[in-house]
C-alpha positions as CSV (number, residue, x, y, z in Angstrom):
1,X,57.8,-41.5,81.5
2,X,57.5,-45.0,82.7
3,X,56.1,-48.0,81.3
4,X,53.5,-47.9,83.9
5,X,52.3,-44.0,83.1
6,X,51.7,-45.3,79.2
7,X,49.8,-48.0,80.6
8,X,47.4,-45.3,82.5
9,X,47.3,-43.3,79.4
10,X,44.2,-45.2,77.8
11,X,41.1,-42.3,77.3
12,X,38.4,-42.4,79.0
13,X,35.4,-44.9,78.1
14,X,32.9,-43.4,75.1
15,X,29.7,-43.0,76.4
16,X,26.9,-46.3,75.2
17,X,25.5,-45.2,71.6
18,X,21.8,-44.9,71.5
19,X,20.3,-48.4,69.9
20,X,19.6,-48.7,66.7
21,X,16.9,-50.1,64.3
22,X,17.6,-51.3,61.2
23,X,15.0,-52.8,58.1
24,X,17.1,-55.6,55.6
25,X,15.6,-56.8,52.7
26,X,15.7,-56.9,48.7
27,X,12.0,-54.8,48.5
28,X,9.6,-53.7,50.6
29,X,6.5,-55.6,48.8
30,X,4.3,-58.3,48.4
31,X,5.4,-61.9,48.9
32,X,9.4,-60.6,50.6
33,X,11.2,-61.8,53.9
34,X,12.5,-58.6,55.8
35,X,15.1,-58.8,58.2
36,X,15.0,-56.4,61.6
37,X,18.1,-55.7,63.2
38,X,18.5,-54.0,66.6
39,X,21.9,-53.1,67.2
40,X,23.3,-51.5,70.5
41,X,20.2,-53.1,72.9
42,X,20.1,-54.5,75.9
43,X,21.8,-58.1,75.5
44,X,19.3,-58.9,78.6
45,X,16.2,-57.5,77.6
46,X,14.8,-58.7,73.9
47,X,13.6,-55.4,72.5
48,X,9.8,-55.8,71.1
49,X,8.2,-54.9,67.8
50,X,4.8,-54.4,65.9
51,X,3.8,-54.4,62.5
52,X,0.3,-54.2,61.4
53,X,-1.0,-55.6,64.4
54,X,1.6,-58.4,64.6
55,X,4.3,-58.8,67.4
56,X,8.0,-59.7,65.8
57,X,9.7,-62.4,67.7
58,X,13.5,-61.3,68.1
59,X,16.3,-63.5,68.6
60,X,19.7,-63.0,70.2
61,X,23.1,-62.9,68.0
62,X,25.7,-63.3,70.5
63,X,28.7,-63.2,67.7
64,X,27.6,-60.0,67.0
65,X,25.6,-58.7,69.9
66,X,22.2,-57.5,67.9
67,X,18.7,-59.1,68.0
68,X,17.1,-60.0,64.9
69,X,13.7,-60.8,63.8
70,X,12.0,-61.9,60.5
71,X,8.9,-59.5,59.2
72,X,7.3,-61.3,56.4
73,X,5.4,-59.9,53.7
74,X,2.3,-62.2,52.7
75,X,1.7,-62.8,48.6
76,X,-1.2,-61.4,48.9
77,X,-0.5,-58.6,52.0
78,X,-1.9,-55.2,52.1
79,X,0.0,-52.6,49.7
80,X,0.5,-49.0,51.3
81,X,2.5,-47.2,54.2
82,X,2.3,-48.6,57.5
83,X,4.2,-48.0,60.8
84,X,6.7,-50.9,62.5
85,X,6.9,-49.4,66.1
86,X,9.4,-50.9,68.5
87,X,10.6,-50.3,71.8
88,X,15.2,-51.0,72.0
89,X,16.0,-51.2,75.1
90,X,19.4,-49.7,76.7
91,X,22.4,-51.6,78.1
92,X,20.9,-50.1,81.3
93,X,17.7,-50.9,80.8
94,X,16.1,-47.9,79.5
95,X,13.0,-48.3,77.1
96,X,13.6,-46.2,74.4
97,X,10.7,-45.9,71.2
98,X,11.3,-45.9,67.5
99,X,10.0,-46.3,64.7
100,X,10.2,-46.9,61.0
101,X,7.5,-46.3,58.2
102,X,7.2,-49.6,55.7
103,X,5.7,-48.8,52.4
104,X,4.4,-51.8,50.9
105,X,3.9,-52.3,47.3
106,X,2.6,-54.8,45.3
107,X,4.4,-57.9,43.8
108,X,5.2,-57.8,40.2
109,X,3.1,-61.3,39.7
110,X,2.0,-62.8,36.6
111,X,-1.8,-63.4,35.9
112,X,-2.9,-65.8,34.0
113,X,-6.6,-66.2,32.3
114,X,-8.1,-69.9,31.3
115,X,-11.3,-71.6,31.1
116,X,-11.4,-75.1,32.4
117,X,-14.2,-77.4,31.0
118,X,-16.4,-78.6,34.0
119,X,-15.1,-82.2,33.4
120,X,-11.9,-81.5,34.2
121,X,-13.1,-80.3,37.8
122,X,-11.7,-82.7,40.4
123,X,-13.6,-85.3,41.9
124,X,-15.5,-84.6,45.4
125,X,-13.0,-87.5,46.5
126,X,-10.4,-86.0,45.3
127,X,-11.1,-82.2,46.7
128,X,-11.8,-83.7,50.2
129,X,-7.9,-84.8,49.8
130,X,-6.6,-82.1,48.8
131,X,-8.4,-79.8,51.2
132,X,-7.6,-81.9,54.2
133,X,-3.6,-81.7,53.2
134,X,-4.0,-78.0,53.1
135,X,-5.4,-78.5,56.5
136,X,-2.7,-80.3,57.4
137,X,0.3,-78.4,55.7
138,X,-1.2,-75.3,57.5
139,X,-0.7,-76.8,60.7
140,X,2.7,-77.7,59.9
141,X,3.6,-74.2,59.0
142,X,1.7,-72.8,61.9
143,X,3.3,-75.4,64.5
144,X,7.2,-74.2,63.7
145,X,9.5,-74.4,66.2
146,X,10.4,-71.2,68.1
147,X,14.3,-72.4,69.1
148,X,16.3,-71.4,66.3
149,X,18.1,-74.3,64.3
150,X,19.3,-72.8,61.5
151,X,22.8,-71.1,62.0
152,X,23.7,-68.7,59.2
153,X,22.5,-67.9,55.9
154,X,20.6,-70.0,53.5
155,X,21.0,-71.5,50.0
156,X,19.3,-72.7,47.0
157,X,18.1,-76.2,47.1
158,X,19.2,-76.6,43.7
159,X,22.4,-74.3,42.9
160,X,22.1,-72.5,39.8
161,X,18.3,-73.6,38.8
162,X,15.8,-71.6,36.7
163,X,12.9,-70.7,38.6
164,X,9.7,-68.9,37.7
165,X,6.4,-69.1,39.1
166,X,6.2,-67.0,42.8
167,X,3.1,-65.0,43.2
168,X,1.3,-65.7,39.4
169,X,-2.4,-66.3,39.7
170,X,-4.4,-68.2,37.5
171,X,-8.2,-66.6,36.7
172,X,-10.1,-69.6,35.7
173,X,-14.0,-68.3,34.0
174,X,-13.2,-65.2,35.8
175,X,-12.5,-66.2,39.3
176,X,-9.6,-65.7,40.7
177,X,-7.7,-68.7,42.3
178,X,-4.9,-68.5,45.1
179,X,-1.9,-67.1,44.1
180,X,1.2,-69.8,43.5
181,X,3.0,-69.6,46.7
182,X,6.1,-71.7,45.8
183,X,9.1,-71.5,43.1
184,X,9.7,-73.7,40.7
185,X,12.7,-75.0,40.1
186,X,13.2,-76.2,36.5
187,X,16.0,-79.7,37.0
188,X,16.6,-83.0,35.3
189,X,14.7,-86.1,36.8
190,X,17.4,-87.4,39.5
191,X,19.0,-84.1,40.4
192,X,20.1,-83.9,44.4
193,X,17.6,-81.7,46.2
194,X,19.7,-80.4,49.4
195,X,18.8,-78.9,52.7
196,X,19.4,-74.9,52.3
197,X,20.3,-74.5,56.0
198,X,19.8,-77.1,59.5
199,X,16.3,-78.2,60.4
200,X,13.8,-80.8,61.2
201,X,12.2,-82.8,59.2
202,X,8.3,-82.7,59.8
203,X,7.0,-84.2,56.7
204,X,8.6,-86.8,54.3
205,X,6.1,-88.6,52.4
206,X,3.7,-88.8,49.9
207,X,0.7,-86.0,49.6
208,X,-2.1,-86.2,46.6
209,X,-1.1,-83.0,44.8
210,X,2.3,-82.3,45.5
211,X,3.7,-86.2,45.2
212,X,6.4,-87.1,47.2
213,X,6.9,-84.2,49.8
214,X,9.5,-83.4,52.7
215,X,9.0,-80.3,54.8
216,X,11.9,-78.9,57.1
217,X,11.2,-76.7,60.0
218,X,14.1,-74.6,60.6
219,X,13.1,-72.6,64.0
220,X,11.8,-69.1,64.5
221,X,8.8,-69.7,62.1
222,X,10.8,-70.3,58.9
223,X,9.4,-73.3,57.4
224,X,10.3,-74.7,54.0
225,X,8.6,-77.2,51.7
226,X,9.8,-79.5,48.3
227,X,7.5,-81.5,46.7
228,X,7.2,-83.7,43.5
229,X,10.6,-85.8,44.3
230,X,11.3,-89.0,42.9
231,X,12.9,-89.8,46.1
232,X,12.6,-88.9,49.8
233,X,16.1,-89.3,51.6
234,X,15.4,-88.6,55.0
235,X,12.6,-89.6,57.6
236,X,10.3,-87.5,59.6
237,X,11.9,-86.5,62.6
238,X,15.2,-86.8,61.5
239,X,17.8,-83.2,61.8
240,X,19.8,-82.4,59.1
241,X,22.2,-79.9,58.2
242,X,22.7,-77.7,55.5
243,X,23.3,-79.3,52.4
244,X,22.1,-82.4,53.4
245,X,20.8,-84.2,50.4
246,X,16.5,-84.4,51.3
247,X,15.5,-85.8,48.1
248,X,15.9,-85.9,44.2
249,X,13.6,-83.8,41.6
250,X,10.9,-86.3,40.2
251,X,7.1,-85.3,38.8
252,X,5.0,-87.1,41.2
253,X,1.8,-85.8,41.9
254,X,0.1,-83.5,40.2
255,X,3.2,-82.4,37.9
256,X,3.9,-83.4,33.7
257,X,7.5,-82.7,33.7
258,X,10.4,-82.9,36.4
259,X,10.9,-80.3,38.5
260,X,11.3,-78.9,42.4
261,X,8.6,-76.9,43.7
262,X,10.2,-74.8,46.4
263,X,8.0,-73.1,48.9
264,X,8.6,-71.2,52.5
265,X,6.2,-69.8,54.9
266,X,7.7,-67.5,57.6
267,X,5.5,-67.1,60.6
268,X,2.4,-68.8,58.2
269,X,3.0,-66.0,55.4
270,X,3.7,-67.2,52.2
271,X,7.0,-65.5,51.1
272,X,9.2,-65.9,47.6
273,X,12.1,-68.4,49.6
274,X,14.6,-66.4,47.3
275,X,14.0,-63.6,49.9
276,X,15.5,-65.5,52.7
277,X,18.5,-65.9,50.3
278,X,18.9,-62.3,50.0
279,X,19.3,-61.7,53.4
280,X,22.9,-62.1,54.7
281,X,22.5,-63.7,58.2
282,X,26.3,-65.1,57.9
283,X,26.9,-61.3,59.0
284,X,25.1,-61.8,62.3
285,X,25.0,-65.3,63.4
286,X,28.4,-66.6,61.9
287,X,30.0,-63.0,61.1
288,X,34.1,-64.5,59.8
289,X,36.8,-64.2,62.1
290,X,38.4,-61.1,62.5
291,X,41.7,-61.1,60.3
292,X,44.7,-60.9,63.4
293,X,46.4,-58.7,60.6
294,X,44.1,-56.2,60.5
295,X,43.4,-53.8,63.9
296,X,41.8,-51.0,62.3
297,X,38.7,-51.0,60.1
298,X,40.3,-48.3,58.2
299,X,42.9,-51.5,57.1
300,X,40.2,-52.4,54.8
301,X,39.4,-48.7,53.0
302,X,39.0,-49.0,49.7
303,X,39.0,-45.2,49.3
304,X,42.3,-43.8,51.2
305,X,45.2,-42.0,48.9
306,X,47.4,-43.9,46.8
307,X,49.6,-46.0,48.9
308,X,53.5,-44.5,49.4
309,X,56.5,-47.1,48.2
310,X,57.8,-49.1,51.1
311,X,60.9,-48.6,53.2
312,X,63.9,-51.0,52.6
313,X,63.0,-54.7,53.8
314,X,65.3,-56.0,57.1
315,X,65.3,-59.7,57.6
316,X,62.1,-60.1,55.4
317,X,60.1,-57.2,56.4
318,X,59.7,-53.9,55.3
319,X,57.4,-51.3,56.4
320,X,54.8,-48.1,54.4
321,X,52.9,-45.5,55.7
322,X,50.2,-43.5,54.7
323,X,48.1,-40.5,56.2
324,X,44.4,-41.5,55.8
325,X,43.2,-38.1,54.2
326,X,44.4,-36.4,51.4
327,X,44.7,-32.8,53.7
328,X,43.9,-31.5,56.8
329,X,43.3,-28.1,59.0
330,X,46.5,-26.4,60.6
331,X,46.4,-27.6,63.7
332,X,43.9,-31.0,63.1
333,X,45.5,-34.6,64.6
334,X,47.0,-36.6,61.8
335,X,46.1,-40.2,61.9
336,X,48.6,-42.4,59.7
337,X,48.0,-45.8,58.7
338,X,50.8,-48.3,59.3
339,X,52.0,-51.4,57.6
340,X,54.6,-53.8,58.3
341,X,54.7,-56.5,55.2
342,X,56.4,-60.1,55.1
343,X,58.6,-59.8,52.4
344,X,60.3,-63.9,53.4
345,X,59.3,-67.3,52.5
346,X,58.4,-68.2,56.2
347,X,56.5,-66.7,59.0
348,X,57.5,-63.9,60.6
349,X,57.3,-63.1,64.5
350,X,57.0,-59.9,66.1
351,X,56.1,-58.2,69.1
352,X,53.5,-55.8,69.2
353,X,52.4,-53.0,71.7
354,X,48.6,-52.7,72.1
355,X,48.3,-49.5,73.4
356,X,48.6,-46.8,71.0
357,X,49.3,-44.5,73.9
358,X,52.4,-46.8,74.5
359,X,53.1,-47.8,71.1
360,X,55.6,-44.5,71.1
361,X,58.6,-47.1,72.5
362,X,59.1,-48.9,69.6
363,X,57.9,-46.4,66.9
364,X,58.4,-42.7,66.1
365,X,57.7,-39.9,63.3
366,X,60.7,-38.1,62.1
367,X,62.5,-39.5,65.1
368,X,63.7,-42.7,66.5
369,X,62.0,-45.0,68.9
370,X,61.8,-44.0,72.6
371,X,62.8,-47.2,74.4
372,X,62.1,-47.7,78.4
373,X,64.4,-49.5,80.6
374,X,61.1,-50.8,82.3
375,X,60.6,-52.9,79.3
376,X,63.6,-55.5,80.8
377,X,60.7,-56.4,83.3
378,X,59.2,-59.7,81.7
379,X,55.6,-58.9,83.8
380,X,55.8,-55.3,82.1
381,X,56.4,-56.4,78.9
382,X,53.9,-59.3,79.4
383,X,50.7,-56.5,80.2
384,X,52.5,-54.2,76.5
385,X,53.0,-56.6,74.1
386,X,51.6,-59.5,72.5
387,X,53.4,-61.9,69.6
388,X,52.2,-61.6,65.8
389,X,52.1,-64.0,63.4
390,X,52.9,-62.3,59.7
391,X,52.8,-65.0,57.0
392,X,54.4,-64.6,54.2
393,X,53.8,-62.0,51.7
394,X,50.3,-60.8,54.5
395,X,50.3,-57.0,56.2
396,X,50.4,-56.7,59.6
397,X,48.0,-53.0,59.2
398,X,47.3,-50.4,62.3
399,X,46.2,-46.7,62.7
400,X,48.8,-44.7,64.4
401,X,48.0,-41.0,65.6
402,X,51.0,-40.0,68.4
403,X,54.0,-41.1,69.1
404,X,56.4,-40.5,72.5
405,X,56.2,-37.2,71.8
406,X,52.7,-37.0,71.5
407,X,49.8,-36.3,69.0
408,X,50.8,-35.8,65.4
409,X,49.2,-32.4,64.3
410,X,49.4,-30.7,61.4
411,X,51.7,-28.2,60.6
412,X,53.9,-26.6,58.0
413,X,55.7,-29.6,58.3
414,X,53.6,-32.1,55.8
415,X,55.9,-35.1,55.7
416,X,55.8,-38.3,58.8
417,X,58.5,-40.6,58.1
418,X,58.3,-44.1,60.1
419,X,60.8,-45.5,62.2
420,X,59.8,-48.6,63.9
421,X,62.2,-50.3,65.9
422,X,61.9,-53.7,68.4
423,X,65.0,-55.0,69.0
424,X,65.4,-53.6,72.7
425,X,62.2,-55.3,73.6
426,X,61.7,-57.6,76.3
427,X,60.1,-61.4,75.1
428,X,59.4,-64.1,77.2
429,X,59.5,-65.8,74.2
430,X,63.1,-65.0,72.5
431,X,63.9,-68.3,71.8
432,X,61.4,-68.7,69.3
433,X,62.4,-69.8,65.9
434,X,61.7,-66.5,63.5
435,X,61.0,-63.6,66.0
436,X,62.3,-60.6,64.9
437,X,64.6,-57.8,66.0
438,X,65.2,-54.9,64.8
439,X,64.4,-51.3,62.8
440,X,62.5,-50.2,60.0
441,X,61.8,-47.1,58.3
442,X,59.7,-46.4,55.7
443,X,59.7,-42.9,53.3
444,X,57.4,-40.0,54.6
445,X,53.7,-40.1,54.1
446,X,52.8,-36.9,52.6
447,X,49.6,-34.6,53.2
448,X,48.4,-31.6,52.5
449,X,47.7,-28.6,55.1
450,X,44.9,-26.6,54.0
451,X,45.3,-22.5,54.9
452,X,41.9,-21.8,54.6
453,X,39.2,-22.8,57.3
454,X,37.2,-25.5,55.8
455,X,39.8,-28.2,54.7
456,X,38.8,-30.8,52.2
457,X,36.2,-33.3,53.1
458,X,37.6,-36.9,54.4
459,X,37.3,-39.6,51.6
């Protein structure tokens, strides 16, 4: 077989997977922030939702390829089932419907009962203030800018602070009075008040109720407020980033002791902000490099059977391997995971084949590598390989099914011991301080090869 058969070997493309819908969120109640993800869609066509007569406005994730959109749960929103219907849309363009039923139960708010002798009523001056700031806040919240300008998760103003207060509702002679739509943050007088993710600052100043007050617009609707400062920090207009310092807790205002109240509106809904927090956007919109180390997702199994003991280290590596279920059918393929460890105080260097189809020349079970004489080509060995970096003491981890002889199956035969051999390969790049030459082998990964027909489920 030549080098350029193994390179033909790949398997045929899987057919697209059907999008999906997804609903994120800590609850599904009164005064929460939901996330919707779409994975799978159309990265051209925005798939469209509705909730309760209300369109969702999705947004594109390009790190991760899904759309997203916020579905907010007013403090005082309707408790009960009702449907979110969406269209995804295929890679080819295909509408496809779905649909999810939200059951929506009520907040776990405080209520709070107090008469309020009529002198203590605010003036008419007074009143006419505060209802033209509402006016004016609402407009704010209503106004928010559709580009998005936050770019991952957010975080607490304050790190760490007490807060109480979301969603309780003050009765006063037995009428009730708007629920509290903020948090309140308990802090000393002076504590830094930071930006919980990057946004525009469309308020910094001082309102009759709330004291000194800066409002951030972050995009998509998400608008978050801070009020009773002792000190503004930044000027309307102005962009900051996350943890930029907006302010410092004060009591101005209407407030008796220091303390931060923290309030966001998403889409004009009055949500708990610690919903926001809840939701991990990082995953979506700033997902962490994959680790080069790892090329399987079964590297990271938490679940698999206890690891074998390594083969003898060579020049500062050494090498394991392990079947990834406990026992399988007469007959089933056997897929083994792989790991090559750095053992040395510096990095090591090696070259690795891509294709598992090909990866048969430089690795075998129960039998030595199969090296090519094609491999002396540098272009061959170029399109084959590529070099890894393995620092010290990391694992260089990969899934490994066939070797030159082909699939691993089982059979009476239970034991696969490794063999993994490089130093007939071809570099471009032998010169290179640390690349290394030559073979490893590591003790047989045992499994278990069930007689009967139904073999043990896969952990």
């Amino acid at each position: 077989m030549t080098a350029a058969l193994l390179l033909a070997a790949a398997l045929a493309a899987p057919a697209a997977a059907r999008p999906t819908l997804d609903v994120q969120g800590r609850a599904v109640r009164q005064g929460e922030l939901l996330l919707v993800v779409v994975a799978g869609n159309s990265a051209k066509a925005a798939p469209s939702a509705e909730f309760r007569g209300r369109a969702l406005g999705f947004f594109y994730a390009p790190s991760s390829g899904t759309w997203l959109a916020f579905l907010p749960l007013d403090v005082d929103a309707s408790t009960g089932p009702a449907e979110l219907a969406a269209v995804l849309r295929e890679p080819g363009g295909r509408a496809l419907r779905d649909s999810r039923t939200l059951d929506v139960a009520p907040g776990d708010f405080r209520v709070r009962r107090v008469s309020v002798p009529a002198a203590s009523a605010p003036a008419r001056t007074d009143a006419e203030r505060v209802e033209d700031e509402d006016a004016r806040l609402r407009d704010l919240f209503a106004r928010g800018e559709t580009p998005r300008l936050f770019r991952g998760s957010f975080a607490a103003p304050i790190r760490g602070a007490r807060a109480s207060g979301f969603g309780a509702r003050r009765v006063v002679d037995g009428e009730p009075r708007a629920p509290n739509s903020a948090q309140d943050l308990r802090a000393r007088a002076g504590t830094p008040v930071r930006a919980p993710a990057d946004g525009r600052v469309v308020l910094a100043g001082r309102l009759f109720l709330s004291g000194l007050t800066v409002v951030l617009d972050h995009g998509q609707g998400l608008t978050t407020l801070y009020s009773h400062l002792s000190r503004v920090a930044v000027r309307s207009g102005q962009t900051v980033r996350k943890g930029r310092v907006i302010g410092r807790v004060g009591r101005s205002g209407r407030s008796r002791i220091p303390h931060l109240r923290w309030a966001l509106r998403a889409g004009g809904a009055r949500v708990d902000p610690y919903s926001l927090l809840a939701l991990d956007l990082d995953a979506y919109l700033d997902p962490p490099p994959p680790d080069p180390l790892r090329m399987s997702p079964d590297c990271a199994r938490k679940d698999l059977p206890p690891p074998p003991r390594w083969g003898r280290p060579l020049r500062g590596l050494r090498a394991r391997v392990r079947a990834l279920k406990p026992a399988y059918v007469p007959g089933e393929r056997v897929s083994l995971l792989v790991e090559l460890q750095n053992v040395g105080r510096r990095s090591a260097f090696i070259d690795f084949v891509r294709d598992p189809a090909a990866r048969g020349i430089v690795l075998g079970f129960n039998r030595g590598p199969a090296p090519f004489s094609e491999l002396a080509s540098s272009a061959t060995a170029r399109l084959l390989t590529e070099q890894v970096r393995i620092p010290p003491r990391r694992v260089l981890c990969f899934e490994q099914d066939q070797d030159a002889s082909g699939p691993l199956t089982a059979r009476a035969t239970t034991g696969y011991a490794l063999t993994y051999g490089t130093g007939f390969l071809y570099s471009s790049a032998t010169a290179r301080p640390g690349l290394w030459r030559g073979t490893l082998t590591a003790p047989a990964a045992e499994v278990i090869v069930s007689t009967s027909a139904a073999a043990p489920p896969a952990p």
